[in-house]
C-alpha positions in Angstrom: -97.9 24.9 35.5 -95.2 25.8 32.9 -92.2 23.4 32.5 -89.2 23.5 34.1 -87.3 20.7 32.5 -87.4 18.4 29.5 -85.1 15.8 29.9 -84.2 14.4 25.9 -83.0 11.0 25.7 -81.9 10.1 21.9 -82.5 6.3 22.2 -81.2 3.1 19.8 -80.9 -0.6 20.7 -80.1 -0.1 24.3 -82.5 -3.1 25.1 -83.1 -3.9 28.6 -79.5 -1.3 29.8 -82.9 1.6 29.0 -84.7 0.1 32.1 -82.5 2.1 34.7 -82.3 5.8 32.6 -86.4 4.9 32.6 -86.8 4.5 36.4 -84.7 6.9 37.3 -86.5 9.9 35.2 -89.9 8.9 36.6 -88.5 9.0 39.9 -87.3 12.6 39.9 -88.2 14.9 43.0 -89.6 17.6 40.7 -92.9 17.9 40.8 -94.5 15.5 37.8 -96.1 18.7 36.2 -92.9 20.7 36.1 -90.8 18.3 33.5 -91.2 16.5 31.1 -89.1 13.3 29.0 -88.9 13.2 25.1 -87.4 10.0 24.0 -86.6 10.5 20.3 -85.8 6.9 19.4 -83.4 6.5 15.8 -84.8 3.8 14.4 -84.3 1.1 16.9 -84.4 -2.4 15.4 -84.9 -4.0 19.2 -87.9 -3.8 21.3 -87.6 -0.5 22.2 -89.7 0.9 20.5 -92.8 -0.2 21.9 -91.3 -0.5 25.2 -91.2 3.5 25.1 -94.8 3.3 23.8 -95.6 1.5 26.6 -94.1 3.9 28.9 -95.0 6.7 27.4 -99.3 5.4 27.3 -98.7 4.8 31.0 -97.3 8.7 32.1 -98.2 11.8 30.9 -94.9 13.1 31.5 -93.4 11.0 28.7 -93.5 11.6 24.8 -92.1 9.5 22.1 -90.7 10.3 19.0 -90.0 7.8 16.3 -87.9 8.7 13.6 -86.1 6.8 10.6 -82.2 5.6 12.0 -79.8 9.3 11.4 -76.7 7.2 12.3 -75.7 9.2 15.9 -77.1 11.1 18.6 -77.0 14.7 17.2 -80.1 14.5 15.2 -82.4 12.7 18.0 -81.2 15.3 20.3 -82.2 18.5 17.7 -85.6 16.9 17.4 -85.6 16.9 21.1 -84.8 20.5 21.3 -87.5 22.1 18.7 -90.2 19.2 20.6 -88.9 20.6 24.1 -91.2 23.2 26.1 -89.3 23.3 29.1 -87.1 26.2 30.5 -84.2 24.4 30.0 -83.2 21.1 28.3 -81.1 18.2 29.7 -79.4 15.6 28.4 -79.3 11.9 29.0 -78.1 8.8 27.0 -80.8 6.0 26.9 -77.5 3.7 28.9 -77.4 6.0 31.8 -78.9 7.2 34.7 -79.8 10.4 37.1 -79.7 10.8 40.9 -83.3 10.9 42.1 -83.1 15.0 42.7 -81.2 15.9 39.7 -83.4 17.7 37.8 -84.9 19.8 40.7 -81.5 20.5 42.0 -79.6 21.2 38.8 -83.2 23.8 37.9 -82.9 25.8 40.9 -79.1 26.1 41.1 -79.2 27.2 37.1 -82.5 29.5 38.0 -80.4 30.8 41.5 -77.3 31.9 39.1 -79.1 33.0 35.8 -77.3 29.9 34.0 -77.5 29.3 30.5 -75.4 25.6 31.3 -75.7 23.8 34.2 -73.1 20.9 35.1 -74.4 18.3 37.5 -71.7 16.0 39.4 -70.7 13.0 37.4 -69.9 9.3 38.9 -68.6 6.7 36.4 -69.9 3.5 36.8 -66.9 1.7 34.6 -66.5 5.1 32.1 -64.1 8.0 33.4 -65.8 11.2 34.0 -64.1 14.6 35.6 -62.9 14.7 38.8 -60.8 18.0 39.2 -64.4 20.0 38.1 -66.4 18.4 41.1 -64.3 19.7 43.5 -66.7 21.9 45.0 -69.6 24.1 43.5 -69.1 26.7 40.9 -71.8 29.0 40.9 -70.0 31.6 38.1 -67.5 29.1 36.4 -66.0 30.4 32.9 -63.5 28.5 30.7 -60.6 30.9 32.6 -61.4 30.1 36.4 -62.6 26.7 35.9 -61.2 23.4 33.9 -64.8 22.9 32.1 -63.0 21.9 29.0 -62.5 18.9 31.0 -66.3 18.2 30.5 -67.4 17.9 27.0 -70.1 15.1 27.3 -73.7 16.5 26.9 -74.9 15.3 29.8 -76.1 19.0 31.0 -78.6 21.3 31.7 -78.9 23.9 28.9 -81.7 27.2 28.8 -83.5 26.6 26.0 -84.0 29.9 24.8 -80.5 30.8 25.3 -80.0 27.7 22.6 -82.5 29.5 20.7 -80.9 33.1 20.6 -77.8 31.6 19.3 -79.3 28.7 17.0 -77.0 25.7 18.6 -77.9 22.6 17.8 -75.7 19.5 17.6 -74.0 18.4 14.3 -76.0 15.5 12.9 -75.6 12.7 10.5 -72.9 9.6 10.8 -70.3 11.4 12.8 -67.9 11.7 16.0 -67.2 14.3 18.5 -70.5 16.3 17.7 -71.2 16.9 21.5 -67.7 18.3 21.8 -68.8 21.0 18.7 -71.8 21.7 20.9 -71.0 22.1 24.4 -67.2 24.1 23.2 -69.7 26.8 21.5 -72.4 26.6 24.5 -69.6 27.4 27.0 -67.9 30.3 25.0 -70.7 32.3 24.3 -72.2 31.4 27.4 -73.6 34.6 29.8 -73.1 32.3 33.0 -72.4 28.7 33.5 -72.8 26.6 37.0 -71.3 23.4 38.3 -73.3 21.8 41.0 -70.9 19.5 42.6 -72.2 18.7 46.0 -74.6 16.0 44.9 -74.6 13.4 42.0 -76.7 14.1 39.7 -75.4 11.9 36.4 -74.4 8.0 36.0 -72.3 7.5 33.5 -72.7 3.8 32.8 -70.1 1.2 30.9 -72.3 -1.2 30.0 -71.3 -5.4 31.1 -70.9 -6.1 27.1 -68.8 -2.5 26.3 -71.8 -1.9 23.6 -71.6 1.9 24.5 -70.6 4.0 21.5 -67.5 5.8 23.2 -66.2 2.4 23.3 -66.1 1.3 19.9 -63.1 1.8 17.8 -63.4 4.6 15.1 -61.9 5.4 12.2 -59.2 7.8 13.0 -59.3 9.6 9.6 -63.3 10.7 10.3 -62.6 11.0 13.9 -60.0 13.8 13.3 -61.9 14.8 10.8 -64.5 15.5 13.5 -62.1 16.5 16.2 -60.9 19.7 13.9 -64.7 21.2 14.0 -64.6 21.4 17.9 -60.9 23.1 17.0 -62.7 25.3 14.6 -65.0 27.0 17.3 -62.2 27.6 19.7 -60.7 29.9 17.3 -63.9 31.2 16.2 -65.0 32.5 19.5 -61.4 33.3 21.0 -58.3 35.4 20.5 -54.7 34.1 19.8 -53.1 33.4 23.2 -52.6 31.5 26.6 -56.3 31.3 26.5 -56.9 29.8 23.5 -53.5 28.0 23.9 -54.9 26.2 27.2 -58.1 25.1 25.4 -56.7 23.9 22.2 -54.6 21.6 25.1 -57.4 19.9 26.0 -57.3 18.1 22.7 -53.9 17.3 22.4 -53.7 16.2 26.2 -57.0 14.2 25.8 -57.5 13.1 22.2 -53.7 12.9 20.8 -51.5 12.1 23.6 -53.1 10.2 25.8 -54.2 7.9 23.4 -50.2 7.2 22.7 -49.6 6.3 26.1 -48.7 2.8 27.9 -51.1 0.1 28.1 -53.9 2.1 25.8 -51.5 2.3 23.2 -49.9 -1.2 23.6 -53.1 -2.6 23.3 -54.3 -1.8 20.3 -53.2 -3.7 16.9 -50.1 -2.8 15.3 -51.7 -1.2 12.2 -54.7 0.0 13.6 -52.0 1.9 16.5 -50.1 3.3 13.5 -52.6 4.9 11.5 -53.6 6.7 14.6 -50.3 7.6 15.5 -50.1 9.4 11.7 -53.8 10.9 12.2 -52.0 12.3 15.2 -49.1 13.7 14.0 -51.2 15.6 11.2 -53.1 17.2 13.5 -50.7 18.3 15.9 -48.4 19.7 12.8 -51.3 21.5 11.3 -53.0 23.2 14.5 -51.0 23.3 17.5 -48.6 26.3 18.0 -45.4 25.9 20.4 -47.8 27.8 23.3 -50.2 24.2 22.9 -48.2 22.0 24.3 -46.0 24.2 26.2 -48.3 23.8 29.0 -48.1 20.5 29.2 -47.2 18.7 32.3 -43.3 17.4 31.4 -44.5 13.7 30.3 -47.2 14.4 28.1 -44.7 17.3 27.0 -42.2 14.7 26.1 -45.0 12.0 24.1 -46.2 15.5 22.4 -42.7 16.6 21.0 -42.5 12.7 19.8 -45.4 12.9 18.2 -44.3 16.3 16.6 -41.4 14.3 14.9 -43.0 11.9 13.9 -41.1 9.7 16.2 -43.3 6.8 16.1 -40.9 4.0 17.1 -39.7 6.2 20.4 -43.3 7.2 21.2 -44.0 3.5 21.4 -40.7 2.8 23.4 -41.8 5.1 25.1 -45.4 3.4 26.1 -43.2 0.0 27.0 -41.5 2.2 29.5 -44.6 4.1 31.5 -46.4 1.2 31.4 -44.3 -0.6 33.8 -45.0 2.3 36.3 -47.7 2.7 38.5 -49.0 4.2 42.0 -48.5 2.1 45.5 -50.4 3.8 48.7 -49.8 2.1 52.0 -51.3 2.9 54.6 -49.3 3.7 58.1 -52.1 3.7 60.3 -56.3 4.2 61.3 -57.8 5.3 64.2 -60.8 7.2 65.6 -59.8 10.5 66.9 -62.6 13.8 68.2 -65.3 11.8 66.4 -63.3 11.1 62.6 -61.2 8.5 61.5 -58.1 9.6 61.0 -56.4 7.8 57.7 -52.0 7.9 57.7 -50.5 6.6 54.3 -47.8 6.9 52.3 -47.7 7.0 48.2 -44.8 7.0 46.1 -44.7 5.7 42.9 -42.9 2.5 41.3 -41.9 0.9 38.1 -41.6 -3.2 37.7 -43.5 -3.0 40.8 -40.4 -1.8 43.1 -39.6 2.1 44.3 -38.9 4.6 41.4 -35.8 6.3 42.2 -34.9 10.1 41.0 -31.6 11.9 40.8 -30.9 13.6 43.8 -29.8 16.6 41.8 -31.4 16.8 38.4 -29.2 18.4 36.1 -31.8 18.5 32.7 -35.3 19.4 33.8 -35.7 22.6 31.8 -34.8 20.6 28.9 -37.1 21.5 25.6 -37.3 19.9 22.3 -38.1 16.0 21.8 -35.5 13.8 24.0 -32.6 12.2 21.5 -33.8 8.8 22.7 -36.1 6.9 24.7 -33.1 6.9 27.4 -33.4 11.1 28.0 -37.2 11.0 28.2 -37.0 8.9 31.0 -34.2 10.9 32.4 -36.2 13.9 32.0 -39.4 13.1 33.3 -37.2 11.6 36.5 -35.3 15.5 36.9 -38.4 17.3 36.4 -40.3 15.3 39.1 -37.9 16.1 41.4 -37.3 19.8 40.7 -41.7 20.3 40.7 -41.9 17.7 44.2 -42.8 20.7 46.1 -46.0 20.9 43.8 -47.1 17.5 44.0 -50.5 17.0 45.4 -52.2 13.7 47.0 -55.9 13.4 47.6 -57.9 10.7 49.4 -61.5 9.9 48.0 -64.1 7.9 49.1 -65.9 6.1 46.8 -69.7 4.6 47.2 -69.2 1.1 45.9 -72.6 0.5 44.6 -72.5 4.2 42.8 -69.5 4.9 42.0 -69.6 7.9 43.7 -66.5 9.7 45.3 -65.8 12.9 47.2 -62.8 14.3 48.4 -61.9 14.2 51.6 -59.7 16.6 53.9 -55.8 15.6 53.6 -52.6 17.2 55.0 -49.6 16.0 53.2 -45.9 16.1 53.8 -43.6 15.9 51.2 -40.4 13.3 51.9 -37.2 12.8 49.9 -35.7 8.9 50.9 -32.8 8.5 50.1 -32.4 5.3 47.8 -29.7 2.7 48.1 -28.2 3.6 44.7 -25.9 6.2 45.6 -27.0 9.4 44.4 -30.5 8.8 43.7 -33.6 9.5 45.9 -37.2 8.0 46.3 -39.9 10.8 46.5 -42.8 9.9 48.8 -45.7 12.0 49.9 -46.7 11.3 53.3 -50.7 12.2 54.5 -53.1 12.3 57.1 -56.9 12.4 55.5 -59.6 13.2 58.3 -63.2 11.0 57.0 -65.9 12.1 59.1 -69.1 9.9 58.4 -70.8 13.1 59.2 -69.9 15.2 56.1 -68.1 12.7 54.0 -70.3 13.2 51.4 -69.5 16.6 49.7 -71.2 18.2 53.6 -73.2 15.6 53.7 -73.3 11.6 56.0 -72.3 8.4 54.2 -75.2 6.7 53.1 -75.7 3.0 54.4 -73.6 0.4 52.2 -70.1 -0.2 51.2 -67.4 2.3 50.5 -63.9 2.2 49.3 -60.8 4.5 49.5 -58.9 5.6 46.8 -55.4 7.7 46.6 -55.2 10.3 43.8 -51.5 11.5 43.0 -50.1 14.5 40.5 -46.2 14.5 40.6 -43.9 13.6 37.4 -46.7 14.4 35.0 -48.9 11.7 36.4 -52.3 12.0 37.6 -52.9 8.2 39.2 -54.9 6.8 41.4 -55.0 3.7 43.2 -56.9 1.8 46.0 -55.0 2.9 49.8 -53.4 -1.0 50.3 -52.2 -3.4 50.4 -51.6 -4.0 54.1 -49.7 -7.0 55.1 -49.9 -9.0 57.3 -53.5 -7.9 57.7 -52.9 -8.0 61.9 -57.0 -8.8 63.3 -58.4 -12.3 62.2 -61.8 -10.3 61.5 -59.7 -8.2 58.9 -61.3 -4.4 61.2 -58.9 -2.1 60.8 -60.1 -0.2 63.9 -63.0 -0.7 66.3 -66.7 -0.2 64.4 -67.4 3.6 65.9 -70.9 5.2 66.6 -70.8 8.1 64.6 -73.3 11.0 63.1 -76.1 8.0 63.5 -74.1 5.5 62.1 -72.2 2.4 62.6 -69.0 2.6 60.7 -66.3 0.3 60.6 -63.1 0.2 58.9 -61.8 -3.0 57.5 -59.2 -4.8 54.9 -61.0 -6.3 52.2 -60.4 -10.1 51.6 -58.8 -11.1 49.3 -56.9 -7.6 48.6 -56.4 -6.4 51.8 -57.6 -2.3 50.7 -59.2 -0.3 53.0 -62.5 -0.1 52.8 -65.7 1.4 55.1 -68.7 -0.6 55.8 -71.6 1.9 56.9 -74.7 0.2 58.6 -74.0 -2.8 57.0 -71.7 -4.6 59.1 -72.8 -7.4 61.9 -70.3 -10.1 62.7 -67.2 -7.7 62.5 -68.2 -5.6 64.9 -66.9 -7.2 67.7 -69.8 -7.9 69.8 -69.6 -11.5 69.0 -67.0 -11.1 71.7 -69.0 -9.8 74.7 -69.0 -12.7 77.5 -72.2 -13.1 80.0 -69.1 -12.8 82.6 -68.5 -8.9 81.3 -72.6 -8.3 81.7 -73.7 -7.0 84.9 -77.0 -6.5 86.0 -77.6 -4.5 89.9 -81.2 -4.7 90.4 -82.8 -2.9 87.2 -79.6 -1.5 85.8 -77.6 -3.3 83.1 -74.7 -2.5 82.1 -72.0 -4.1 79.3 -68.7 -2.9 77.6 -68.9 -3.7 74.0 -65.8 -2.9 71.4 -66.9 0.7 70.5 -65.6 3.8 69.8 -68.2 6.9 69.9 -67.0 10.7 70.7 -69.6 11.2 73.3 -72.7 9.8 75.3 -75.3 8.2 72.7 -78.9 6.9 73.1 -79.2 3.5 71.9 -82.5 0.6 72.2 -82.3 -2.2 73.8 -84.3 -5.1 72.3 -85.7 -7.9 74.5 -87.1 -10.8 73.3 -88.1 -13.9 74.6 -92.0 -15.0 76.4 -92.5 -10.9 74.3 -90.6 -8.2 72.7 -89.9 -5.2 74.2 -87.5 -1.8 73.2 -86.4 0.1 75.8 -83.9 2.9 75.9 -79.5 3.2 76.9 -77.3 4.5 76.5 -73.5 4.3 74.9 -70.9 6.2 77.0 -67.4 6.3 76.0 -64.5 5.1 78.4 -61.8 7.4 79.5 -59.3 6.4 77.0 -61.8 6.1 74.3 -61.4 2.2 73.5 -64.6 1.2 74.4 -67.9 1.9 75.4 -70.3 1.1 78.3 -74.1 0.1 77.9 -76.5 1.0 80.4 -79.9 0.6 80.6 -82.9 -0.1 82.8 -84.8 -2.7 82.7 -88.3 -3.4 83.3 -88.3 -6.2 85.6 -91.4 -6.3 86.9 -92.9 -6.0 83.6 -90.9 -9.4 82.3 -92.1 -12.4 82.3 -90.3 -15.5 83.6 -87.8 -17.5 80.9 -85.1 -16.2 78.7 -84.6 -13.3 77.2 -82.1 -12.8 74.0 -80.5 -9.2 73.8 -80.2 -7.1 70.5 -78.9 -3.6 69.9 -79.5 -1.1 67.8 -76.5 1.3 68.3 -77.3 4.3 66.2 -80.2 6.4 66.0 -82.1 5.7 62.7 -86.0 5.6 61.5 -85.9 2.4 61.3 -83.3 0.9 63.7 -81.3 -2.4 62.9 -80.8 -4.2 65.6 -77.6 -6.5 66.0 -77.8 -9.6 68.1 -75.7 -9.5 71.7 -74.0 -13.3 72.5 -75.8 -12.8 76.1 -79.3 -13.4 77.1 -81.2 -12.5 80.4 -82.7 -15.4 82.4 -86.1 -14.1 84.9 -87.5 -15.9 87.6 -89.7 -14.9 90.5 -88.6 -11.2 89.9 -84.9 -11.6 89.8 -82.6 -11.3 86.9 -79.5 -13.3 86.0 -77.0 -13.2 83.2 -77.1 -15.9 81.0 -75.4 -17.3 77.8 -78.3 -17.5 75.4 -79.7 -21.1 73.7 -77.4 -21.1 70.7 -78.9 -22.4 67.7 -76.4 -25.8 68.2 -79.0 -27.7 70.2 -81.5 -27.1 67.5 -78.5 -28.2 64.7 -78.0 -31.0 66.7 -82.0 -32.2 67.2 -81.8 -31.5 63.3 -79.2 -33.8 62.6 -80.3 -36.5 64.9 -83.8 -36.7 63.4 -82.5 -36.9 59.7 -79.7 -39.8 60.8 -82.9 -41.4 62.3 -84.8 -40.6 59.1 -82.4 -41.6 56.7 -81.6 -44.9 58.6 -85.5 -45.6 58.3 -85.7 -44.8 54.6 -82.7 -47.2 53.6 -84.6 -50.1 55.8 -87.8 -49.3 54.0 -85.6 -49.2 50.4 -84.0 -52.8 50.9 -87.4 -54.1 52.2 -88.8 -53.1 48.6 -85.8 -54.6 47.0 -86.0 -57.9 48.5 -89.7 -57.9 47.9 -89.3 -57.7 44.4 -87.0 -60.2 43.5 
């Protein structure tokens, strides 16, 4: 069968960080004859090398190419190209990883739209990756209707042939920013590019000792250097204006001035921050027309007309300043409601850790030109927030802890203006409601089993921030739940405050002791003749088929049912119980709440005592008697052993 897919992985000393990017591409969904892997390793001095060889004698699907070291990833990736037979090409860095249907779903969304690129969703496991793009899918996505210059990684899906037709290939030798060369060219002359954003399909991976190339400082002289070729094919392939304008931004936002911003800029060396800030201001002198950073949003405006100056004492200032600001989301309130949680909170933003304050009537926001001093930039950025707080946007995402995954979740947001206690200034605070449903949480689809944390996204000021939703204090419930656990779309989910951080938090088929059931007394059990029944500290929208475990002289599953109480608080269990099938002698009690292939079962504090046909509610035998008999037989052994040690003593003197 032809191939659908070669996946090219340019590979160099990852050691053992490769093990991951390996299992993961012999795990794909795609059929094992439609793809195919090409590591193209540069030289590695490690033991990579015959790791791959390993590998690739074991599965058919993989090929290795050694080659002598080129010094960065473009040439391994050209040699994957011309060695590829596959429909279309995809890239992967030997540190990262795919989602176990990539490849088959990023091949039949490209194949569905006629794509020459195909952009898979992108979770950052440490590393920053677009957020804005993954929205939702993109089946005819251009440069104009979508913000793909966000995404200049090659981590993509590319036709082959159309890489052919045009004769693209990456920049090689010792270099930076040759992927942002490539993909700028693929997505201009493009016929049709897709973004698939309902599924994960890349992990971009930080590795534990920062080893990654994007993480080690550069020489800003070559990196610019670099940075103008990407520049270069902008202008090649578009016409002077707003278009062109808006792309060349992407640079200046992403390369120039957000690398003179707060803590990144304050951390690096003095010298080392200087002679970027003068690589900078070359660039921006030389290439960037008024229209560039015109669309800027009014802080990066401000750090751009600095930089235009060369202002390099007030862009620092500057940093000092925005550093000491940041995002606080607190949240107002969690509940179940028509089968969701519903999520109130409240985000404003503060600086020195208290509310920033605005002028209640801003008398400079359409201000142009750099600021006179590092006094009027703040004052600016302060009138301007005000005058755009009817455009400011808050988002709620949930994020899979063990992924890194997020999705966006439904939000309704009121916008507030507090007044502050300085007379004539205001506090601006965005007020929400986000609606998680367990059922489509996940870009339409559940929320897997595991951990999962939320996070509030904010654009307002010319910020885009995001923080975790908490602090809450005093966290209220000993067992830190921030509602009842509720029985939802086949899943147990329960809210809860983290410890020590008290930030809000989901734990999906994974929780046991905070449930609540802990609390069920033998007093609240009934049993009338074969019918149990039990309230337990539930919330579930409707009735819901459960099993019941039994197990004591045997084991037996038999079916109940959850039905919600009037005011939605709780739940009752009811089942029916084989008595004249059980045996006489205690029974323990364990449910297993949600429907599942393979149901976990959670332990009830209640047991089930039959004799001669009749059954009685009883607290079960509690693992302290055993404790106890355990620490009684050690005091008696331990006793014993010290007799038997003084015996041998006196013995031997």
């Amino acid at each position: 069968m032809p191939v659908k897919v070669s996946v090219i992985v340019p590979v160099y000393n990852p050691g053992n960080y490769i093990e991951d990017c390996i299992a993961s591409l012999l795990r794909q969904s795609l059929p094992p004859d439609e793809y195919e892997v090409l590591f193209v390793d540069d030289g590695s001095t490690d033991g990579t090398p015959a790791r791959l060889d390993e590998v690739a004698a074991a599965d058919p699907r993989v090929t290795v190419v050694h080659q002598e070291n080129s010094g960065w990833s473009g040439k391994p990736r050209n040699v994957g190209i011309d060695a590829a037979e596959g429909d279309y090409v995809m890239f992967v860095d030997n540190d990262d990883y795919l989602g176990d249907e990539a490849l088959e779903r990023m091949h039949d969304y490209g194949v569905a739209n006629d794509a020459d690129v195909v952009i898979g969703k992108m979770a950052g496991k440490g590393r920053g990756v677009p957020v804005e793009l993954f929205r939702r899918n993109h089946p005819r996505a251009t440069v104009e209707n979508a913000p793909l210059i966000d995404s200049l990684t090659p981590h993509k899906m590319f036709r082959r042939k159309f890489l052919d037709d045009i004769g693209l290939r990456f920049p090689e030798g010792r270099r930076r920013l040759e992927d942002h060369v490539f993909v700028t060219e693929a997505y201009l002359r493009a016929g049709n590019i897709s973004v698939l954003s309902d599924y994960v399909c890349y992990y971009h991976v930080k590795r534990d000792d920062a080893s990654n190339a994007g993480f080690q400082r550069f020489d800003p002289g070559g990196y610019f250097k670099n940075l103008r070729e990407a520049l270069d094919i902008v202008e090649e392939y578009t016409d002077p204006g707003p278009l062109r304008d808006r792309l060349l931004r992407r640079w200046l936002r992403n390369e120039m001035v957000e690398r003179m911003r707060g803590r990144r800029l304050l951390k690096l060396p003095a010298d080392y921050r200087r002679e970027l800030f003068d690589e900078i201001h070359g660039v921006v002198v030389e290439r960037f027309g008024p229209g560039v950073a015109a669309g800027l949003p009014p802080t990066q405006r401000i750090i751009a007309a600095l930089i235009a100056a060369d202002r390099y004492d007030d862009v620092v200032a500057f940093a000092e300043w925005e550093a000491s600001v940041a995002l606080r989301a607190e949240p107002l309130g969690v509940r179940w409601e028509d089968g969701a949680l519903r999520v109130d909170f409240a985000v404003e933003y503060t600086v020195g850790g208290e509310p920033m304050t605005f002028p209640a009537d801003p008398a400079n926001a359409a201000a142009s030109g750099p600021p006179a001093d590092v006094a009027e930039a703040v004052a600016r950025v302060a009138a301007d927030s005000v005058a755009r707080f009817g455009t400011a946007t808050a988002d709620l995402l949930l994020r899979e802890r063990a992924t890194s995954a997020q999705y966006f979740q439904p939000v309704r947001v009121t916008r507030e203006t507090v007044p502050a206690e300085e007379d004539g200034r205001v506090r601006l605070v965005l007020r929400a409601t986000a609606v998680v449903d367990a059922a489509t949480a996940a870009d339409g689809a559940p929320a897997g089993a595991g951990l999962w944390d939320f996070f509030v996204r904010v654009k307002l000021g010319g910020w885009t921030k995001d923080c975790r939703l908490g602090p809450i204090r005093p966290v209220a419930r000993k067992d830190r739940t921030a509602a009842s656990a509720g029985v939802v779309a086949g899943r147990v989910v329960l809210p809860y405050w983290t410890d020590p951080h008290a930030h809000l938090a989901l734990a999906v088929d994974s929780a046991d002791r905070r449930l609540g059931l802990g609390g069920l007394s033998p007093a609240d059990v009934t049993v009338t003749g074969d019918r149990l029944r039990a309230p337990l500290p539930l919330y579930l929208p409707g009735d819901t088929e459960v099993l019941l475990r039994l197990t004591g002289p045997a084991s037996r599953e038999i079916p109940g049912t959850l039905s919600p109480s009037p005011d939605g608080s709780r739940a009752l269990l009811e089942a029916v119980l084989p008595v004249a099938e059980l045996k006489g002698g205690i029974w323990r009690l364990a449910l297993s709440p949600a429907a599942a292939d393979e149901p976990r079962f959670l332990a009830l504090p209640t047991a089930l005592r039959v004799s001669g046909g009749s059954v009685q509610v009883a607290r079960p035998p509690g693992p302290g008697v055993v404790r106890r008999l355990t620490r009684g037989a050690r005091r008696v052994l331990g006793r014993a052993r010290r007799k038997a040690v003084s015996q041998v003593r006196a013995w031997r003197a």
